[in-house]
C-alpha positions in Angstrom: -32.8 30.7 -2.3 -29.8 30.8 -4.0 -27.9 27.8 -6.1 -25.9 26.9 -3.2 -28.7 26.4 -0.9 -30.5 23.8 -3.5 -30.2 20.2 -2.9 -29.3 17.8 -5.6 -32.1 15.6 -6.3 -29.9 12.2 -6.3 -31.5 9.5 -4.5 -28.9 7.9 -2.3 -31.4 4.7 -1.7 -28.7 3.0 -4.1 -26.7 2.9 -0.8 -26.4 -0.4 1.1 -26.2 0.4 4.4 -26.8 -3.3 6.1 -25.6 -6.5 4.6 -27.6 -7.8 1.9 -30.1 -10.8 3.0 -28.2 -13.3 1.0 -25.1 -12.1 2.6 -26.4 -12.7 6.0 -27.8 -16.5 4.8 -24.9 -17.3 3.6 -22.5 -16.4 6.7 -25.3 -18.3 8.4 -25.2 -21.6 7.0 -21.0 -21.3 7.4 -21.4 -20.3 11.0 -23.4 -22.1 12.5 -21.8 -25.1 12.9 -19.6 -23.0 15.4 -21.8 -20.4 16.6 -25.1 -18.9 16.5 -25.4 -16.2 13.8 -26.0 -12.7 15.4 -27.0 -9.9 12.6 -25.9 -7.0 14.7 -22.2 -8.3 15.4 -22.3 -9.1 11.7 -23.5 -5.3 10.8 -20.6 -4.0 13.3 -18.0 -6.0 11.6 -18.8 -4.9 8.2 -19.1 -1.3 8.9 -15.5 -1.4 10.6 -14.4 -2.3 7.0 -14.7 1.4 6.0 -12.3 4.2 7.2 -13.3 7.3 9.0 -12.7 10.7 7.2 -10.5 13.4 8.1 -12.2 16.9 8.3 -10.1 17.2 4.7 -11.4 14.1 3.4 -15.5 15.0 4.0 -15.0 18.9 2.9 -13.6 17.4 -0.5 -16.0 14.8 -0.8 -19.3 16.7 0.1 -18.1 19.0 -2.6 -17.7 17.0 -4.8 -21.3 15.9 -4.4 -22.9 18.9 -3.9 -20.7 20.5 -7.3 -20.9 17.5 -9.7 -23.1 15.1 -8.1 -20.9 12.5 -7.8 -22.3 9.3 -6.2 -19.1 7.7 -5.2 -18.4 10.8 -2.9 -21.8 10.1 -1.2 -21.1 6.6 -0.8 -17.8 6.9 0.9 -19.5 10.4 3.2 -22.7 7.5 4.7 -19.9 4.7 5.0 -17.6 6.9 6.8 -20.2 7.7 8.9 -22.1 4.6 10.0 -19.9 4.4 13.4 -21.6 7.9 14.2 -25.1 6.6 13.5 -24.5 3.3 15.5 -23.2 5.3 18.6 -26.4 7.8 18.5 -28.7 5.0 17.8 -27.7 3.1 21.4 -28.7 5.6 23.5 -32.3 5.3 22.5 -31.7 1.3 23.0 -34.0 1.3 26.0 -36.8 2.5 24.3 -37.1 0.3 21.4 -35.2 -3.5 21.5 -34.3 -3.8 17.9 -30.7 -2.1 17.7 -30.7 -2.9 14.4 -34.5 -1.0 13.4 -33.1 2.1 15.3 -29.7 1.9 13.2 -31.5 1.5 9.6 -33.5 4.8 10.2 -30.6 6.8 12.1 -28.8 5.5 8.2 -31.8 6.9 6.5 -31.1 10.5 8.3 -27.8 10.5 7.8 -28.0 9.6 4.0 -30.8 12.6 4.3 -27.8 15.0 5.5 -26.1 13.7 2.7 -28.3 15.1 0.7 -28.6 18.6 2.4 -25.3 19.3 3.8 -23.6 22.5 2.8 -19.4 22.1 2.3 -19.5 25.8 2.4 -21.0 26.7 5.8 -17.8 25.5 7.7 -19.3 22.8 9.8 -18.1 19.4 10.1 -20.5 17.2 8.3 -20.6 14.5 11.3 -22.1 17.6 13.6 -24.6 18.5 11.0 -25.6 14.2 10.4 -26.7 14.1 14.1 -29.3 16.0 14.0 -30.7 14.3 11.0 -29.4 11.2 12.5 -31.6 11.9 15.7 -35.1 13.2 13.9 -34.9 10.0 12.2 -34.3 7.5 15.1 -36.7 9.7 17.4 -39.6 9.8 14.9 -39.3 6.0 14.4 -39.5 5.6 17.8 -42.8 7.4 17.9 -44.1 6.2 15.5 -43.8 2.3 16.6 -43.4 2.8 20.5 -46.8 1.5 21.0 -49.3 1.2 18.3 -51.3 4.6 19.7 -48.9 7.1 19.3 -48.1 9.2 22.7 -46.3 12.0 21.3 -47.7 13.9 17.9 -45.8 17.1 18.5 -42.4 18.4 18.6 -42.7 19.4 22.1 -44.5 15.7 23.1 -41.4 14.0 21.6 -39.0 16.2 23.6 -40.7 15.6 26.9 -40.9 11.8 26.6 -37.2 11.8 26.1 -36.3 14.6 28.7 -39.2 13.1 31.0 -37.0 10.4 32.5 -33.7 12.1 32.4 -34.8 14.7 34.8 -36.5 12.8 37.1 -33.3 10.9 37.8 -31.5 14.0 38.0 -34.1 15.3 40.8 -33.8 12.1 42.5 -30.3 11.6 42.7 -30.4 15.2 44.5 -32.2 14.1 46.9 -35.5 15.4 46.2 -39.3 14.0 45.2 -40.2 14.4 40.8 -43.4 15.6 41.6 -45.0 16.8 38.4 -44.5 20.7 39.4 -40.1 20.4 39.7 -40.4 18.4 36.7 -42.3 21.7 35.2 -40.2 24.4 36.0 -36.9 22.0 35.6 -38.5 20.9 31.6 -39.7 24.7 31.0 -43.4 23.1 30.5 -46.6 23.2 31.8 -47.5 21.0 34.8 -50.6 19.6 33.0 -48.2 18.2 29.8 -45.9 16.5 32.8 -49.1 15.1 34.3 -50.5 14.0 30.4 -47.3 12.5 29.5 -47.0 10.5 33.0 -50.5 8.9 32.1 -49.8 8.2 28.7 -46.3 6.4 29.7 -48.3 4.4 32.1 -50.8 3.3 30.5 -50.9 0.3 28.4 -52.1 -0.8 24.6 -54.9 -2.8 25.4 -56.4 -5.0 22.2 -60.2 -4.8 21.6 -60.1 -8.5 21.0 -59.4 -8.8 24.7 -61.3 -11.3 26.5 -63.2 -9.3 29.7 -62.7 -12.2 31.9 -60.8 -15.2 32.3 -64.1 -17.8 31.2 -66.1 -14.8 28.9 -66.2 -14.6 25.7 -67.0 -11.3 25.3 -64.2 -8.2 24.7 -63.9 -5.1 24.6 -65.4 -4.6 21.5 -68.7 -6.1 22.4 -69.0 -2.7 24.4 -67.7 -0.2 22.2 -70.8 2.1 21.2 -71.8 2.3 17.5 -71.1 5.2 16.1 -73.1 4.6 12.7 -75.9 5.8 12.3 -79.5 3.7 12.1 -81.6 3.2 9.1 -84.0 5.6 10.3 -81.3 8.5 11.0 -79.5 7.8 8.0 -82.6 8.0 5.7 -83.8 11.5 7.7 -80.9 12.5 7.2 -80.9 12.0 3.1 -84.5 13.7 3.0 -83.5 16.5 4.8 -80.3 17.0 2.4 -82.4 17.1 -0.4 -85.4 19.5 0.8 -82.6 22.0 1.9 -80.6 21.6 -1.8 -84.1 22.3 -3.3 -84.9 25.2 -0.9 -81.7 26.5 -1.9 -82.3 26.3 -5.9 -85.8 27.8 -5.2 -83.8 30.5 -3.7 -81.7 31.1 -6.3 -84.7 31.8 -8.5 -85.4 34.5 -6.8 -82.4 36.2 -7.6 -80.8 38.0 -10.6 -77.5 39.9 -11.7 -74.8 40.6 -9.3 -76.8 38.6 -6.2 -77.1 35.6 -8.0 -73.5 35.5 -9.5 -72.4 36.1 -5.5 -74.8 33.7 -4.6 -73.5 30.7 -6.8 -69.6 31.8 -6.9 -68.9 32.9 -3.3 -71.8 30.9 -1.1 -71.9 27.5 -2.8 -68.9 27.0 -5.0 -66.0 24.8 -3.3 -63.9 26.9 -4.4 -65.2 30.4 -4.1 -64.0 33.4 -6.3 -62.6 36.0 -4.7 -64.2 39.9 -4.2 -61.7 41.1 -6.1 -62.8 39.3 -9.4 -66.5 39.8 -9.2 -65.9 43.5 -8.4 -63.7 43.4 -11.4 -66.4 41.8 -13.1 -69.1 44.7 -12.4 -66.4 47.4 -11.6 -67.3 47.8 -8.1 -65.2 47.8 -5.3 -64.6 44.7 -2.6 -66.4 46.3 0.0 -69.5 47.0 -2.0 -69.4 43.4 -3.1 -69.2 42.2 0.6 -71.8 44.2 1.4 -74.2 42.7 -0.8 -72.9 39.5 0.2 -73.8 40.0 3.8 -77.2 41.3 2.6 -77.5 37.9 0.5 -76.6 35.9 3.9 -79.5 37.8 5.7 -82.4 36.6 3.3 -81.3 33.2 2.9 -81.5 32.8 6.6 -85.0 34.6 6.7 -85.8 32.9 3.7 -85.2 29.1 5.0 -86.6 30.0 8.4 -89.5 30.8 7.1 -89.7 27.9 4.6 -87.8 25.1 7.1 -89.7 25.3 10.9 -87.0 23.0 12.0 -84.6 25.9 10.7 -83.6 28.5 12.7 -80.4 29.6 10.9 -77.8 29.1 8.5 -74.6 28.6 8.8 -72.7 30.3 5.5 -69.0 29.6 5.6 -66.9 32.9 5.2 -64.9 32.4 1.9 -61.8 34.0 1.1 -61.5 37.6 0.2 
């Protein structure tokens, strides 16, 4: 990575983006004797305030940020901008109804391409903000869609926006969305369309939720527990400690190189590579793998024979 590739790191949180609480309160109490206060037509006047930037005016500024990190040349690159954000941020209106939540996070991405944008790369800096404008706004929306999240993936995000689209494409030709055209017109498989169709439909329910209209019960009263019982729980313990003292009395029969394999590689967290115990006995990696795999054989034959509810042992493979 070269010098001009680095980021500055300048936090640009300093920039206030919405009108400050007191602001808003304020123009409240004067207004509304007249008429009723409405944030967002507030937020749209004050952003009109600042003047869009000529291609000129953003190459100069941006490096002038990037160069010397000078703050006021952010501030006047996110104000120049907020128009751009406000524009992006209503055509994902429908999915969320706060205009104003989808705006403050598109601002976040576009104080985010702030941050990253390269002067050099001759770009405009508005087409570079939208994409960081859009990942910010679309993982919002997510995130807070519904409180269980229906798309975890970057191709689950891009279906449930390109989900709807395309179905009113296909049915203003004419034609049926059946979950196979929307496939082959989304590139995806027909099982994702089907997923995502049964995830949109479906709705949050709240275990709190009465079952009927005169019980008191809900959904949580049938819920299975998932703990475990005394009697599981204290097996459980008791067979933890057996096998950790089966394991020690295993150890004692060992010595030299099997023993420093045995606690290093097979019950260290953090196992030591093969490299370092060879290096340690000047042997090669394959020699010590080999007698780590012999090792792996008589603890299983050990334990069987000293466990009858044993029948093997799993022994994760740690790095080489």
């Amino acid at each position: 990575m070269t010098d001009d590739d680095k980021t500055l790191p300048i936090d640009l949180s300093f920039v206030n983006i919405l009108p400050k609480q007191e602001d808003l309160e304020d123009a409240d109490s004067k207004e509304k004797a007249l008429i009723p206060f409405d944030p967002l037509q507030r937020y749209l006047a004050e952003i009109r305030r600042f003047p869009l930037l000529s291609r000129e005016e953003e190459h100069k500024l941006a490096v002038e940020f990037k160069e010397f990190g000078n703050i006021e040349a952010a501030y006047k690159l996110v104000t120049g901008n907020l128009r751009l954000v406000v524009m992006i941020a209503r055509e994902y209106q429908k999915a969320l109804k706060s205009l104003l939540d989808l705006i403050q996070e598109g601002n976040m991405g576009l104080m985010e391409a702030v941050k990253n944008f390269d002067p050099y790369r001759g770009v405009r800096f508005p087409s570079y903000a939208v994409w960081w404008i859009r990942a910010y706004i679309i993982r919002y929306i997510m995130n807070d869609w519904r409180m269980v999240k229906i798309g975890t993936t970057q191709a689950q995000r891009k279906l449930f926006f390109n989900l709807q689209k395309e179905k009113e494409r296909i049915e203003a030709e004419g034609l049926t969305p059946g979950p196979k055209l929307l496939a082959q017109r989304l590139n995806v498989k027909e099982d994702e369309v089907v997923e995502m169709e049964q995830r949109l439909a479906n709705r949050d329910l709240s275990v709190d939720m009465p079952i009927g209209e005169d019980e008191e019960a809900t959904m949580l009263n049938f819920l299975p527990d998932q703990k475990q019982n005394p009697e599981e729980h204290f097996a459980e313990s008791q067979y933890r400690e057996l096998l950790q003292q089966k394991m020690e009395d295993f150890a004692r029969t060992l010595k030299d190189k099997e023993l420093v394999i045995f606690r290093e590689r097979l019950l260290n967290e953090d196992p030591v590579t093969l490299r370092e115990i060879g290096e340690k006995y000047s042997i090669s990696r394959e020699r010590v793998r080999q007698i780590e795999e012999r090792l792996k054989k008589k603890l299983k034959t050990y334990l069987s024979k000293e466990m009858d509810d044993v029948d093997g042992t799993k022994i994760g493979k740690p790095a080489d």
